[in-house]
BANUNU-304537 format. One line per field, with one value per residue (C-alpha): residue in one letter; residue number from 1; y, z, x. Coordinates in nm, 2 decimals, decimal comma, padded with zeros to 4 digits. Each point is the difference from the previous one (the first is absolute). Layout:
<recs>
residu: (A:...)
num: (NUM:...)
Y: (Y:...)
Z: (Z:...)
X: (X:...)
</recs>
This chain:
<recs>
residu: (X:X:X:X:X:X:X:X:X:X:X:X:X:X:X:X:X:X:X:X:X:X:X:X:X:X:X:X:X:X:X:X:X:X:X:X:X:X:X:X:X:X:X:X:X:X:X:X:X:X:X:X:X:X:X:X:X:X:X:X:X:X:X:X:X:X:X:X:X:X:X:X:X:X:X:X:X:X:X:X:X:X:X:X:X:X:X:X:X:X:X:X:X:X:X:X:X:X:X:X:X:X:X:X:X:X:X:X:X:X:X:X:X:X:X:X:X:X:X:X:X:X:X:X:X:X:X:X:X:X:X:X:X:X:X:X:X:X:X:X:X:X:X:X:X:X:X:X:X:X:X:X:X:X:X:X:X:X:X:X:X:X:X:X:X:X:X:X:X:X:X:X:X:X:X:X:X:X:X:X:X:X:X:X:X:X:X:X:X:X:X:X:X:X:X:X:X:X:X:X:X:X:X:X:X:X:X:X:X:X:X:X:X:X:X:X:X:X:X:X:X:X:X:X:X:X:X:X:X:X:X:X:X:X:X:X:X:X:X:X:X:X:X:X:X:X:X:X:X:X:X:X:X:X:X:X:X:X:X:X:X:X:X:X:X:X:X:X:X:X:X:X:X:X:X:X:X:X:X:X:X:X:X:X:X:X:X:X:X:X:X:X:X:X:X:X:X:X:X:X:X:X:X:X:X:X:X:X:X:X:X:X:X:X:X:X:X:X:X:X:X:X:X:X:X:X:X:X:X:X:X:X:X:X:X:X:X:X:X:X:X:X:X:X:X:X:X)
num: (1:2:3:4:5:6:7:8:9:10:11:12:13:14:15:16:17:18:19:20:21:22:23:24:25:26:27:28:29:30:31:32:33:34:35:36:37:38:39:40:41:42:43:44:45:46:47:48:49:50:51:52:53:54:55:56:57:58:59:60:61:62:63:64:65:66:67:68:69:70:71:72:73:74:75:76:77:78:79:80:81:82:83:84:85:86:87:88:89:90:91:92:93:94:95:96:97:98:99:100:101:102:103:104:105:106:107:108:109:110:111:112:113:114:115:116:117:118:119:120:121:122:123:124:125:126:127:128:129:130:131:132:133:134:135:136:137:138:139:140:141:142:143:144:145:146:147:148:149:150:151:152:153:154:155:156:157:158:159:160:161:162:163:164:165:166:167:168:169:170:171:172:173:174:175:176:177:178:179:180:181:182:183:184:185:186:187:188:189:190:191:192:193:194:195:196:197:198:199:200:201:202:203:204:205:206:207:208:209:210:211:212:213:214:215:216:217:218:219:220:221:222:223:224:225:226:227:228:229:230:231:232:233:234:235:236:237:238:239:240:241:242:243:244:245:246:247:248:249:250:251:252:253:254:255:256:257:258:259:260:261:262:263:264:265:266:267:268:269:270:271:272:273:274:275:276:277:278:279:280:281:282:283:284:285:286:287:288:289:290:291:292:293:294:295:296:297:298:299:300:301:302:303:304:305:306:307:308:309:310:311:312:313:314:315:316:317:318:319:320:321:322:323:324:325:326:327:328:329:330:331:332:333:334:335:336:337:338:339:340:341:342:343:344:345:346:347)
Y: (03,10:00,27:00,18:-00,23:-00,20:-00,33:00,05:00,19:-00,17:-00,17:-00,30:-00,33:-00,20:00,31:00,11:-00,35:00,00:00,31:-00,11:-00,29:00,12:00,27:-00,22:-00,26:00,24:00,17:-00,33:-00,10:00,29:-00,06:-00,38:-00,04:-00,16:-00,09:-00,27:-00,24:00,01:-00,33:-00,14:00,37:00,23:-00,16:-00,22:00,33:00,11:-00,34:00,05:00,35:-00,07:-00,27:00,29:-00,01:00,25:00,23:00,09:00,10:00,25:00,10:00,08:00,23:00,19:00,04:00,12:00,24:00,16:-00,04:00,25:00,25:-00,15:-00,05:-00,39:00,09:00,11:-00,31:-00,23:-00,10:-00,12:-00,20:-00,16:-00,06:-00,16:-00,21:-00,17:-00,07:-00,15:-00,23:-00,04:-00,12:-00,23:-00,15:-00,08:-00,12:-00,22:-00,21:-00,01:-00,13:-00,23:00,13:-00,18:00,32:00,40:00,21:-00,32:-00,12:-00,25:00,23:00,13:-00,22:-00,30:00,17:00,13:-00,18:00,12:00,21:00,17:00,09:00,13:00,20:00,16:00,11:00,13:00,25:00,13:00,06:00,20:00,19:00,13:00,20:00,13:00,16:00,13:00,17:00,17:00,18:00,20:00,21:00,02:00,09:00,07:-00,20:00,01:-00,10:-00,28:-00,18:00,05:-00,19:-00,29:-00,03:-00,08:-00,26:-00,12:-00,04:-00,21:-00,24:-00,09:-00,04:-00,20:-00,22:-00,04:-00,11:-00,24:-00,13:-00,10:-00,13:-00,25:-00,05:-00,17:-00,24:-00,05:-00,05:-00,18:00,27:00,09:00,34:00,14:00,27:00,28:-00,14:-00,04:00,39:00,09:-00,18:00,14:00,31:00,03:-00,22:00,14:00,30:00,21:-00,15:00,01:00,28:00,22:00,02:00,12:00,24:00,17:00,01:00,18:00,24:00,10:00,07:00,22:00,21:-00,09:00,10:-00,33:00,00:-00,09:-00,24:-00,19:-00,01:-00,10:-00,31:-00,10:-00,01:-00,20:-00,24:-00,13:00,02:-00,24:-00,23:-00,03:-00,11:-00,25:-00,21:00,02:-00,15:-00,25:-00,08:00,02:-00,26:-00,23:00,07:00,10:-00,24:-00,12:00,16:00,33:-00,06:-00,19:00,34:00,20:-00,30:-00,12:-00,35:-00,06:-00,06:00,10:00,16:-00,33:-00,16:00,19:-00,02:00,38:00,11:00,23:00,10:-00,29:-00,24:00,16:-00,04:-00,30:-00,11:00,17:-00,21:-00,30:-00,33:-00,17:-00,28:00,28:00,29:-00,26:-00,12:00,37:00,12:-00,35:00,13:00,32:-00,11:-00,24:00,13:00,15:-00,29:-00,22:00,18:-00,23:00,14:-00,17:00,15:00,35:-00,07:-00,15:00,35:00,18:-00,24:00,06:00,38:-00,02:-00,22:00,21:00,34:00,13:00,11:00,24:00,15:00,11:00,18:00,13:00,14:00,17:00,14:00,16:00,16:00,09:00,18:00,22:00,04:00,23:00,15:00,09:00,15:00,22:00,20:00,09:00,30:-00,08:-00,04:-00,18:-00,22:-00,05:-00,17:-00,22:-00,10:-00,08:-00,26:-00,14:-00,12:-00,13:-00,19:-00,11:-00,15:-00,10:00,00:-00,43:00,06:00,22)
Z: (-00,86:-00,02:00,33:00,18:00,29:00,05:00,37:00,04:00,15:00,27:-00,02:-00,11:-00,21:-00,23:-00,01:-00,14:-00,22:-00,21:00,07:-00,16:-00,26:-00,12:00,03:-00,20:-00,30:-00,01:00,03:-00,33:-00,15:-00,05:-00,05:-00,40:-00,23:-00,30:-00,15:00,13:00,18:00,03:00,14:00,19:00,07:00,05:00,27:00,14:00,06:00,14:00,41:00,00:-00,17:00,31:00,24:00,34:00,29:-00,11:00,34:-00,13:-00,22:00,16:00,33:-00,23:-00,07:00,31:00,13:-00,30:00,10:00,34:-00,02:-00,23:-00,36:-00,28:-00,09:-00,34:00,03:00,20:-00,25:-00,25:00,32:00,15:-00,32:-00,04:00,31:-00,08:-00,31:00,21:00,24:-00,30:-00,13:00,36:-00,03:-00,29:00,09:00,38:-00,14:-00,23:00,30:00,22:-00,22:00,03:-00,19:00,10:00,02:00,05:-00,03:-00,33:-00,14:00,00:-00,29:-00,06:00,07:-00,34:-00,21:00,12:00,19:-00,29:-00,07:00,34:00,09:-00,30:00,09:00,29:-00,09:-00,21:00,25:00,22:-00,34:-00,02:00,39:-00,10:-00,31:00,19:00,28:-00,30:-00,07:00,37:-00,13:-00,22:00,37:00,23:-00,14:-00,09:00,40:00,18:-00,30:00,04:00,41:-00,04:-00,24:00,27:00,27:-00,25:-00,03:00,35:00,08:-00,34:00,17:00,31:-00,11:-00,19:00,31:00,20:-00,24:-00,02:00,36:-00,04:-00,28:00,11:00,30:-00,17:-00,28:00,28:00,28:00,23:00,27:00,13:00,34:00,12:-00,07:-00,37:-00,06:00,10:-00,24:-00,27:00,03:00,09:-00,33:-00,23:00,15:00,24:-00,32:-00,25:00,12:00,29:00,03:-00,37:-00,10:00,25:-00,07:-00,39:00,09:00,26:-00,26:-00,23:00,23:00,06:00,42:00,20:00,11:00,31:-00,11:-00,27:00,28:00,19:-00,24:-00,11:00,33:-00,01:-00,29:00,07:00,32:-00,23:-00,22:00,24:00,18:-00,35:-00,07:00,36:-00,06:-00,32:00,10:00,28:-00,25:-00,23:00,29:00,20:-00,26:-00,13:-00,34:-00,14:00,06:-00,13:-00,33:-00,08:-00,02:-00,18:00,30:00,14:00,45:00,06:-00,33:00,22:00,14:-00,35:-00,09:00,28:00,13:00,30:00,20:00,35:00,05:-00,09:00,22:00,29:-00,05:-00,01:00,28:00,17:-00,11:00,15:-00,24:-00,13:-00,18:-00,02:-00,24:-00,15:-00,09:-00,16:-00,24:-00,06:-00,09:-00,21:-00,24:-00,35:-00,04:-00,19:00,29:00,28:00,09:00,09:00,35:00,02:-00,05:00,29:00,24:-00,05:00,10:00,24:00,17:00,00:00,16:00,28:00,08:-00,06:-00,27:-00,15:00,26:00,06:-00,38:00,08:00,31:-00,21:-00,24:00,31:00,09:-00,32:-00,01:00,29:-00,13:-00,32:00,23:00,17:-00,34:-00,11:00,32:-00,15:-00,34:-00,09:00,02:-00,26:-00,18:-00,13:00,36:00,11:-00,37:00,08:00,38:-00,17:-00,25:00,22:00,23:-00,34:-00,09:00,32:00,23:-00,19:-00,07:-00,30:-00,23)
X: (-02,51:00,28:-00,01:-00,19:00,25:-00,07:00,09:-00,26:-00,26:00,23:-00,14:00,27:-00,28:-00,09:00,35:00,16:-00,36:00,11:00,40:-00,07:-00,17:00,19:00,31:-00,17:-00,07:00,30:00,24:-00,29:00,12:00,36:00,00:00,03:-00,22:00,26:00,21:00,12:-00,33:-00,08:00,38:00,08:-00,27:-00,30:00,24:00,07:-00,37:-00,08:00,07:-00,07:-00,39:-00,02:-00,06:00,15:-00,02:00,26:00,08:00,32:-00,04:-00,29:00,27:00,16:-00,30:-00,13:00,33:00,06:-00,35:00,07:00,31:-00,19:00,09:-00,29:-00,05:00,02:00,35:00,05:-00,18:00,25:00,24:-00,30:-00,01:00,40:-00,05:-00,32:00,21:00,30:-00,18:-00,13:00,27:00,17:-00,36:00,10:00,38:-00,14:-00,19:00,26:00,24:-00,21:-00,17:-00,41:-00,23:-00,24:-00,04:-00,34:-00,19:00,10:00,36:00,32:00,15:00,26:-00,28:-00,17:00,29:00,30:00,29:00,19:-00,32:-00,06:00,31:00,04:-00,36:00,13:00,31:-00,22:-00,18:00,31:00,11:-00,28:00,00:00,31:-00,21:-00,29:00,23:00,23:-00,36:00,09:00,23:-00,28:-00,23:00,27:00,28:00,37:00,11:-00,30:-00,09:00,41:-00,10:-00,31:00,15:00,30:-00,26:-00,15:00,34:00,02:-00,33:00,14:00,33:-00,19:-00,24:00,24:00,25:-00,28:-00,12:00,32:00,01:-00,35:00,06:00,41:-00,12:-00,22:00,27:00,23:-00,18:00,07:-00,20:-00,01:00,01:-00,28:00,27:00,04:-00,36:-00,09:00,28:-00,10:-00,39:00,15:00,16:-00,22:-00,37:00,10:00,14:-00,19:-00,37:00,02:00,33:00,03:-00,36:-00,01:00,32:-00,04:-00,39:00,19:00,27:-00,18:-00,19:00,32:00,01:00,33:00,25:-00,13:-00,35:00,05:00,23:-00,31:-00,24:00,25:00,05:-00,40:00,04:00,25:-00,17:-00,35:00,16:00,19:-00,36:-00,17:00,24:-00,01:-00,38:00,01:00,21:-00,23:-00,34:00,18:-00,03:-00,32:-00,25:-00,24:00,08:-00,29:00,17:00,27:-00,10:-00,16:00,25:00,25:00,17:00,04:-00,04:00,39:00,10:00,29:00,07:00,01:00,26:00,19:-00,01:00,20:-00,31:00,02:-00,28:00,25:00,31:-00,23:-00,10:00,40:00,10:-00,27:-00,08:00,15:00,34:-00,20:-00,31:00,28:00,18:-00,34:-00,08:00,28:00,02:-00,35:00,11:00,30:-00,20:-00,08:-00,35:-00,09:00,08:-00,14:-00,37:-00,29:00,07:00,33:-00,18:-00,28:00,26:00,17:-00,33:-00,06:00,32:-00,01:-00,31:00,13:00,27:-00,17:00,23:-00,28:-00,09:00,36:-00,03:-00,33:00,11:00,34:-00,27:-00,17:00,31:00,09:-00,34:00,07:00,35:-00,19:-00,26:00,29:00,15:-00,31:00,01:00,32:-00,18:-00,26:-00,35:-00,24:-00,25:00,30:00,12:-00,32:-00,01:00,40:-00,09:-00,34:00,24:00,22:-00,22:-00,11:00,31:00,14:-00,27:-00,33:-00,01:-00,26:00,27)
</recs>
């Protein structure tokens, strides 16, 4: 396939088709097959064998081609980012208590926590590993610049989900301003800004344009998040159950979501108070009742609809983002996958 750009046809479904692919088999590659295999390695392979879209490193990709790079040269990244991801996966999962991922009981759920945890902490080792390997592709300089913009999405991520589980730790609940900065950090870097960047680096672009393409980025991500938020309460539990998620699973664990700081700022004392009790009890606690008088509420007072009209507009400055940046068959596959990711209800 050396040559051959998986941008070429312009088209988003055959695009994340080879993406995937090709991210898949590489990410194979480097995952071992040793001892301890059955209490380390075969752990490791475990979320990454589950599939997933792999939006993310599939981001990189399409920017690295984008900007003129090969997606061979912008493999082993893709992949560095694939196992963090995982390995965030893994560590997400214990903190917030999931009894499911992709459709199937969580790693800790299988191995217990120690296990888990220590599977992850290997695959965050072995990020810095393969992006060590940049060194022999590109040189000592522009390998330590590319690991110091994947240092840059981890402390991101990590502050963000700091606020995220802080506030539930703490019974705090945010204000619109503290929520945006909290995705901003936690999903805006992580899923959009960060992706895009690391696939523009490595693809040699000026400051100006990798500025451009994160600020594509960042709104990308902010936009997937507020859908997914809104999906974990409006979907049909079908959906969901396919993919390993519970209807109100955010509810359960008491996330703070821009549905839920709507629905403060206007509903009456007497439900305002009844919703945040909801929101404070233990995920074991929380009753299926408690879950559909959420829904039930958000409906009422349309909170539901201000998320997707928030997605609509960053919809909107993701297009006007786009604008500023070179055409190309990559161009029209970035402007699809956002429509994807933050308006299309089916992703």
């Amino acid at each position: 396939m050396s040559g051959s750009k998986l941008t070429e046809s312009g088209n988003l479904k055959e695009f994340l088709r080879r993406a995937s692919a090709e991210i898949e088999r590489a990410t194979l590659e480097v995952l071992p097959s040793k001892e301890p295999y059955q209490e380390l390695y075969s752990i490791q392979k475990d979320y990454p064998l589950r599939g997933g879209k792999r939006f993310r490193p599939a981001l990189l990709l399409l920017c690295a081609e984008w900007f003129g790079a090969s997606y061979e040269d912008a493999l082993p990244s893709a992949v560095a980012l694939e196992l963090f991801h995982n390995f965030a996966l893994i560590h997400d999962d214990i903190e917030d208590s999931s009894l499911f991922r992709r459709g199937k009981p969580t790693l800790h759920h299988l191995h217990g926590i120690p296990l888990a945890i220590n599977a992850g902490d290997s695959l965050f080792g072995m990020v810095y590993e393969i992006l060590m390997s940049n060194r022999e592709r590109f040189g000592d300089q522009k390998a330590l610049d590319i690991i110091s913009l994947f240092n840059q999405i981890f402390r991101a991520t990590f502050e963000g989900q700091a606020y995220d589980i802080g506030w539930v730790a703490n019974n705090h609940f945010p204000t619109r301003a503290e929520y945006f900065e909290m995705i901003r950090r936690k999903t805006g870097v992580y899923s959009g800004k960060g992706p895009c960047q690391l696939g523009a680096l490595i693809a040699d672009v000026p400051p100006d344009i990798l500025e451009k393409i994160g600020d594509f980025g960042e709104a990308l991500g902010i936009g997937f998040q507020i859908k997914d938020d809104v999906l974990n309460l409006e979907e049909d539990a079908g959906e969901l159950k396919e993919y390993g998620k519970e209807r109100g699973g955010d509810i359960r664990e008491g996330k703070r979501t821009l549905i839920t700081i709507h629905m403060l700022e206007n509903l009456n004392q007497t439900d305002s108070e009844k919703l945040r009790a909801i929101l404070l009890k233990p995920a074991e606690k929380t009753l299926d009742d408690d879950v559909d008088w959420v829904i039930e509420k958000a409906i009422e007072k349309k909170s539901l609809n201000i998320a997707w009209l928030e997605c609509k507009r960053l919809a909107e400055i993701i297009e006007e983002k786009l604008e500023k940046l070179v055409n190309s068959p990559a161009k029209n596959i970035a402007s699809e996958i956002a429509n994807f990711l933050v308006l299309e209800r089916s992703s």
